[in-house]
Legacy VTK file of the C-alpha trace (Angstrom):
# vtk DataFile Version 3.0
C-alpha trace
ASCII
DATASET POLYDATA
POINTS 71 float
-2.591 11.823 -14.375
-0.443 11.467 -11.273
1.061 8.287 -9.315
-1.404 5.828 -7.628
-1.556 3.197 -5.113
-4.650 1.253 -4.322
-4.771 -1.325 -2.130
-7.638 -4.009 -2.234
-8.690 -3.160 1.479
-10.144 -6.828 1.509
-7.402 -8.566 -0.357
-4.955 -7.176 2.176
-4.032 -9.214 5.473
-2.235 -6.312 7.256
1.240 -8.087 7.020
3.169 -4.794 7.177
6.052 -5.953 4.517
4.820 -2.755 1.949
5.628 -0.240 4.563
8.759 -2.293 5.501
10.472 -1.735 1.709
9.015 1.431 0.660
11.586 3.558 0.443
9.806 7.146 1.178
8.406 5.326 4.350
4.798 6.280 3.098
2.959 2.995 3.311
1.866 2.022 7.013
-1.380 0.117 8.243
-4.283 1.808 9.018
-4.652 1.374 12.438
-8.141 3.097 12.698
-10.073 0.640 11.132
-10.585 -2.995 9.963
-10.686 -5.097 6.683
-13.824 -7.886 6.681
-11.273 -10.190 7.578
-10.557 -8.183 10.961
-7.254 -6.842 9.665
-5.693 -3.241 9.463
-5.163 -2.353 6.055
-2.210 -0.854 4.258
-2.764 2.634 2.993
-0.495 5.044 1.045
0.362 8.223 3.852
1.159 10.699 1.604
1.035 10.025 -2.168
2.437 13.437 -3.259
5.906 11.654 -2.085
5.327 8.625 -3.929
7.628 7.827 -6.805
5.722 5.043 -8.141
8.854 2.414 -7.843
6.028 -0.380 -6.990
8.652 -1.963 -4.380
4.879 -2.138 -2.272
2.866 -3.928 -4.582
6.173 -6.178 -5.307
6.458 -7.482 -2.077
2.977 -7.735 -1.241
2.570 -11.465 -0.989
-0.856 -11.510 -1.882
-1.029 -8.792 -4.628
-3.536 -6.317 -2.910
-1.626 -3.583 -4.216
-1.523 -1.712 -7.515
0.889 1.260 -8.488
0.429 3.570 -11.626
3.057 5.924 -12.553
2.518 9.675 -14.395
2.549 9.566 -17.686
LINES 1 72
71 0 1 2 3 4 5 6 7 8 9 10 11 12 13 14 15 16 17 18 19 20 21 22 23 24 25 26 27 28 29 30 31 32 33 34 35 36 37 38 39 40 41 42 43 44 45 46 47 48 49 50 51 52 53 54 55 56 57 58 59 60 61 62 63 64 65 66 67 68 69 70
């Protein structure tokens, strides 16, 4: 099993504060696309450099995010 983030494409409101704290800079919006609500979603850039601290889904004032760690 390896780390995961999954963001709730419709749950998220593009605020931008996940890629703000993540530490790796790995979380950004996805500007190539829109939610149903007409917003860019966050998405996880390169999850090989994710260390699964979950700052993202901390800060993410509507909890659209969800991070699983190895093991």
């Amino acid at each position: 099993m390896k780390n995961s983030v999954i963001v709730d494409e419709e749950v998220c409101k593009g605020c931008g504060l996940c890629a703000f704290t993540c530490p790796k800079k790995i979380m950004e919006l996805d500007r190539s696309r829109l939610n149903g609500k007409g917003y860019h979603a966050a998405v996880c850039t390169d999850l090989g450099q994710c260390i699964a601290c979950a700052m993202c889904a901390v800060i993410c004032p509507d909890s659209a995010i969800t991070v699983t760690k190895e093991g």
